[in-house]
MILUMTOR-968054 format. One record per residue (C-alpha): residue in one letter; x negated, y negated, z; residue number from 1. Coordinates in Angstrom, 3 decimals. Each point is the difference from the previous one (the first is absolute). Layout:
% MILUMTOR-968054
("A", (X, Y, Z), NUM)
...
***
This chain:
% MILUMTOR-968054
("X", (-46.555, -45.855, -30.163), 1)
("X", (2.691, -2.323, 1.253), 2)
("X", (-1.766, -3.330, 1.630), 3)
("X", (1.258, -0.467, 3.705), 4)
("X", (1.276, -3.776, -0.759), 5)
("X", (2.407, 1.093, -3.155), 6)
("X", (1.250, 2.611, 2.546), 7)
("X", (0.614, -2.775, 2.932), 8)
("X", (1.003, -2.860, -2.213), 9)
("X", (3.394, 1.458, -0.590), 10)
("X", (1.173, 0.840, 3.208), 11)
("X", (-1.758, -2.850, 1.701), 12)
("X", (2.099, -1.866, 3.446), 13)
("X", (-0.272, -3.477, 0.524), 14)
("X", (3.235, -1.010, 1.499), 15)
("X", (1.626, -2.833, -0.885), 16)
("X", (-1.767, -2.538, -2.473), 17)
("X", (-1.585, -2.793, 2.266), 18)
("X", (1.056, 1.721, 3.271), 19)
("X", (-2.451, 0.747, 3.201), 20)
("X", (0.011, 3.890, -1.875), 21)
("X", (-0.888, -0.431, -3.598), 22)
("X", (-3.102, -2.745, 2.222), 23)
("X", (-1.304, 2.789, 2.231), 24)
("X", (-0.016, 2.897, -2.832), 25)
("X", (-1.895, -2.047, -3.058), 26)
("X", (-2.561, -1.128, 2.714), 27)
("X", (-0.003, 3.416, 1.180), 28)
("X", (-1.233, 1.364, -3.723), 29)
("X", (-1.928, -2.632, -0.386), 30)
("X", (-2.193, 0.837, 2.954), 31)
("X", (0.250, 3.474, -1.283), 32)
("X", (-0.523, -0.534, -3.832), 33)
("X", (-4.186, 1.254, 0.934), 34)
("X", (1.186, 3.158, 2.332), 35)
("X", (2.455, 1.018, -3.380), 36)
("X", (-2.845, -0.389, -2.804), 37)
("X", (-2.115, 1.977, 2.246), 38)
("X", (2.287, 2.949, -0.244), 39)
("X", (0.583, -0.839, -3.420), 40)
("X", (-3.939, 0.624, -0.827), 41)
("X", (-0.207, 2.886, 2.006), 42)
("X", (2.948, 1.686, -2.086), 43)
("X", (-1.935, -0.983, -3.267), 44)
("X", (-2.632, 2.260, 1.407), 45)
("X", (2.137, 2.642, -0.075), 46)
("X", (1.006, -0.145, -3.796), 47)
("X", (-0.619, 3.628, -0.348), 48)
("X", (1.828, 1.464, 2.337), 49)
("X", (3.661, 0.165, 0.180), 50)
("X", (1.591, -2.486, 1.917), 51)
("X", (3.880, -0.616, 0.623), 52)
("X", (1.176, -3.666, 0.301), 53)
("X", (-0.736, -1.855, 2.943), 54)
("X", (-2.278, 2.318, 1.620), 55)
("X", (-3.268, -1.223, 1.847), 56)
("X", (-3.290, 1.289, 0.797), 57)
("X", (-1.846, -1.784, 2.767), 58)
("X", (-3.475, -1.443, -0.990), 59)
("X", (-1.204, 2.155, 2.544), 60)
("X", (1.013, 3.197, -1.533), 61)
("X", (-2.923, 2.145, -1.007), 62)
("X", (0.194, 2.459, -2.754), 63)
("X", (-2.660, 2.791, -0.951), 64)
("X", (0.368, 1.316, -3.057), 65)
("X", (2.282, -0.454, -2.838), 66)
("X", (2.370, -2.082, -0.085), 67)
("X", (2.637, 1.150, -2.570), 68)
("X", (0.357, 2.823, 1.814), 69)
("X", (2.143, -2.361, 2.566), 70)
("X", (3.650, -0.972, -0.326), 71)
("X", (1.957, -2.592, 2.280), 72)
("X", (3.512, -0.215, -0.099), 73)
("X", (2.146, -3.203, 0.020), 74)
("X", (-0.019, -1.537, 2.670), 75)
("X", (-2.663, 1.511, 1.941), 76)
("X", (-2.682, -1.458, 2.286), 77)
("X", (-3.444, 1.946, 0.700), 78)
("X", (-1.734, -1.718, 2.600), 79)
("X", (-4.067, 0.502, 1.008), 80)
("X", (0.274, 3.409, -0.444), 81)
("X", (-3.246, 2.145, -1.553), 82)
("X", (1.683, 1.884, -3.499), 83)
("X", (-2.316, 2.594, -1.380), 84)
("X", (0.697, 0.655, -3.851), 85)
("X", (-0.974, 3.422, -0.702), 86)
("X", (2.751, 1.579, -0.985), 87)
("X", (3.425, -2.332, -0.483), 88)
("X", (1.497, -2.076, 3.000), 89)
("X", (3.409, -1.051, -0.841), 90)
("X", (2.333, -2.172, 2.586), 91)
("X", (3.629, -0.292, -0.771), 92)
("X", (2.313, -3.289, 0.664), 93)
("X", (0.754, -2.285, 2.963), 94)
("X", (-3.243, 2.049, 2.179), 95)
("X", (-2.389, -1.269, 2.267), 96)
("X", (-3.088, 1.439, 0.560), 97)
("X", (-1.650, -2.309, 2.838), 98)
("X", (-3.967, -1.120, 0.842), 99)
("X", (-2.435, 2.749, 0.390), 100)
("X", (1.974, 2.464, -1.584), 101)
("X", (-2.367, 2.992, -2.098), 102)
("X", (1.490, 1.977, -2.438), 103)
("X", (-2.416, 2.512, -1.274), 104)
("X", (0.456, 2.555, -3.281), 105)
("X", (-2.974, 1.956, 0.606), 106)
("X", (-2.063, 2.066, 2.255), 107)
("X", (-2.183, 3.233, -0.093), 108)
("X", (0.122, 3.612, -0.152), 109)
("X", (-0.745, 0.796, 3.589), 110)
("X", (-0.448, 3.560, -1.022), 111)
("X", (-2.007, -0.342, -3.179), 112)
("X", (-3.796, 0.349, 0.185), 113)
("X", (-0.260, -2.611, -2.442), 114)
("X", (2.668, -2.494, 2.159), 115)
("X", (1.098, -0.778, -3.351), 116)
("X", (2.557, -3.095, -0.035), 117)
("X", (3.584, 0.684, -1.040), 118)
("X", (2.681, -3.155, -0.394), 119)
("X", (4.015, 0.276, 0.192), 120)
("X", (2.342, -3.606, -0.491), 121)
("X", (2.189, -1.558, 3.108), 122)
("X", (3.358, -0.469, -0.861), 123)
("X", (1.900, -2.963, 2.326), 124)
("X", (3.605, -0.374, -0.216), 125)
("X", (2.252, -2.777, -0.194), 126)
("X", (1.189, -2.343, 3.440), 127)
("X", (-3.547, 1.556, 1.554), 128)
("X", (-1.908, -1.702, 2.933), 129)
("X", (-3.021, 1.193, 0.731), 130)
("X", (-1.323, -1.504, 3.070), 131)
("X", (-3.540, -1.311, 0.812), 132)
("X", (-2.820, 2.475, 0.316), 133)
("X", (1.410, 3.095, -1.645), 134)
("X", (-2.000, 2.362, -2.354), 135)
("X", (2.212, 2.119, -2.441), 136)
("X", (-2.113, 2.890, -1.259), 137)
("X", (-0.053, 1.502, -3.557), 138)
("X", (3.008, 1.309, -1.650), 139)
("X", (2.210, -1.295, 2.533), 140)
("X", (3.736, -1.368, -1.367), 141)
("X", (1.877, -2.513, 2.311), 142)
("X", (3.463, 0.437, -0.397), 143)
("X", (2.638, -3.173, -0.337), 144)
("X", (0.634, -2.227, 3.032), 145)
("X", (-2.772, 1.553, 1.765), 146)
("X", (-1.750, -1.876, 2.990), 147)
("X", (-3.559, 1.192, 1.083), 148)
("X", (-0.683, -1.074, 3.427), 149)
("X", (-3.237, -2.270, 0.577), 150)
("X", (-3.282, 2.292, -0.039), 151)
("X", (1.603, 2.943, -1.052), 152)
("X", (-2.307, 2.497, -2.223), 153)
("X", (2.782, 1.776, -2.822), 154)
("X", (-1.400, 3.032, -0.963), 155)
("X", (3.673, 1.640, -1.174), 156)
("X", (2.467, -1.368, -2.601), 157)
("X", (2.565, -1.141, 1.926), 158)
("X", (3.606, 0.356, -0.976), 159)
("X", (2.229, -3.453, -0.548), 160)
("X", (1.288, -2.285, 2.470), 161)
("X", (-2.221, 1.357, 3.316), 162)
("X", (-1.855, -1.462, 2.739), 163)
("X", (-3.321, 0.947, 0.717), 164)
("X", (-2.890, -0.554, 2.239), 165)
("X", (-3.347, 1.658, 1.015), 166)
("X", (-2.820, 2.011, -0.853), 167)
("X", (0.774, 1.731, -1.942), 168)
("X", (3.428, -1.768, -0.534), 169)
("X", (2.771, 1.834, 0.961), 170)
("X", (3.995, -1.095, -0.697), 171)
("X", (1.307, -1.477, 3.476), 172)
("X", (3.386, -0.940, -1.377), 173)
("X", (2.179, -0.922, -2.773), 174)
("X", (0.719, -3.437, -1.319), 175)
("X", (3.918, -1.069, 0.467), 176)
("X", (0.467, -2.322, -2.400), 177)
("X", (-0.992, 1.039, -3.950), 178)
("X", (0.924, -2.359, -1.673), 179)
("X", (-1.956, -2.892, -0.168), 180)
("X", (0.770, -3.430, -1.676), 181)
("X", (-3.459, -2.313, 1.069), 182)
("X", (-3.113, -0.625, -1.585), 183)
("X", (-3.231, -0.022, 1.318), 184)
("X", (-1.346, -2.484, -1.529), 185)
("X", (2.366, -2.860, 0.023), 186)
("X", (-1.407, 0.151, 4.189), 187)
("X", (-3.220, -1.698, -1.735), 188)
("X", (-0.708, -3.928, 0.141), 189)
("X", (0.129, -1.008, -3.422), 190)
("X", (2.502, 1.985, -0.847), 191)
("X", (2.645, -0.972, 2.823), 192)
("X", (-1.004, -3.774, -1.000), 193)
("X", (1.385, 1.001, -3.172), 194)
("X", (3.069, 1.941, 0.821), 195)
("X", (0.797, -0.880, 3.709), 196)
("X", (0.732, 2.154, 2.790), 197)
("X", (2.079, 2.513, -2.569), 198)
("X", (-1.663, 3.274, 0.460), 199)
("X", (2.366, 1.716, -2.237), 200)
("X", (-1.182, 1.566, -3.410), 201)
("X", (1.779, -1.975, -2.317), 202)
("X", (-1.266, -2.067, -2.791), 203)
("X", (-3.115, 0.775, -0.481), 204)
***
């Protein structure tokens, strides 16, 4: 697992030796330097799941269950969202999924006299934002360059590139623009210390 700092060494921006620029960015990682090995640690707790490069998983993240049943693609931020591990989770690259997100894998037989538990995985696309609040059921897939609309309950995979809000969450529109060059989480402090205001996917 690629260490964030070999990642942003590379493709740091400074400006000009000695100028106002290259002043304002090394006292701007410096102040950072704590807020970067703090992401750092929280990564090594993730050694056995599958993560892509540069992702990060807020500290505030809880996860029930196992984790290497979940994968996070490059590039990917998951927020304080609530991740149950029963059956496999896996988030592709450049997605968000926000604060108080729940994504759930299992639930009961409502039918069965023995309410017997039964598990299916979540499958999240690539260029996804899942906004704050949201619970995606079991055996839901999220299709590329979706965007789930704050406190939205997804109880239906739902096909690529498609708005949708409510509860249950139902498609309000289609997204214009598919193809998508930014990443997520070069919008975070100690990263954007690192590689300035370049939100482009480059690099890393």
């Amino acid at each position: 697992m690629k260490m964030y700092i070999s990642s942003l060494w590379p493709i740091r921006y400074s400006g000009s030796f000695g100028s106002k620029e290259f002043f304002k960015y090394w006292l701007k990682r410096v102040y950072h330097i704590r807020s970067l090995l703090r992401l750092e640690l929280q990564r090594v707790k993730f050694r056995k799941s599958r993560l892509g490069n540069m992702s990060v998983i807020s500290s505030k993240a809880v996860f029930v269950g196992r984790r290497e049943r979940f994968s996070l693609g490059t590039e990917s931020f998951v927020g304080a969202a609530n991740i149950h591990l029963n059956s496999e989770v896996v988030i592709g690259n450049f997605s968000v999924v926000n604060d108080g997100v729940r994504i759930l894998t299992a639930s009961h037989a409502v039918n069965d006299p023995k309410w017997r538990q039964w598990s299916k995985p979540v499958i999240i696309g690539d260029n996804v934002w899942i906004a704050m609040d949201s619970i995606i059921l079991p055996g839901v897939t999220i299709g590329d360059g979706v965007v789930v609309g704050a406190g939205s309950v997804v109880t239906k995979s739902i096909e690529p590139y498609s708005v949708v809000a409510g509860n249950p969450a139902k498609v309000i529109r289609q997204r214009e623009v598919l193809d998508f060059t930014y990443s997520p989480v070069r919008f975070i402090a100690p990263f954007e210390a690192w590689v300035g205001k370049n939100i482009d996917r480059e690099g890393f």
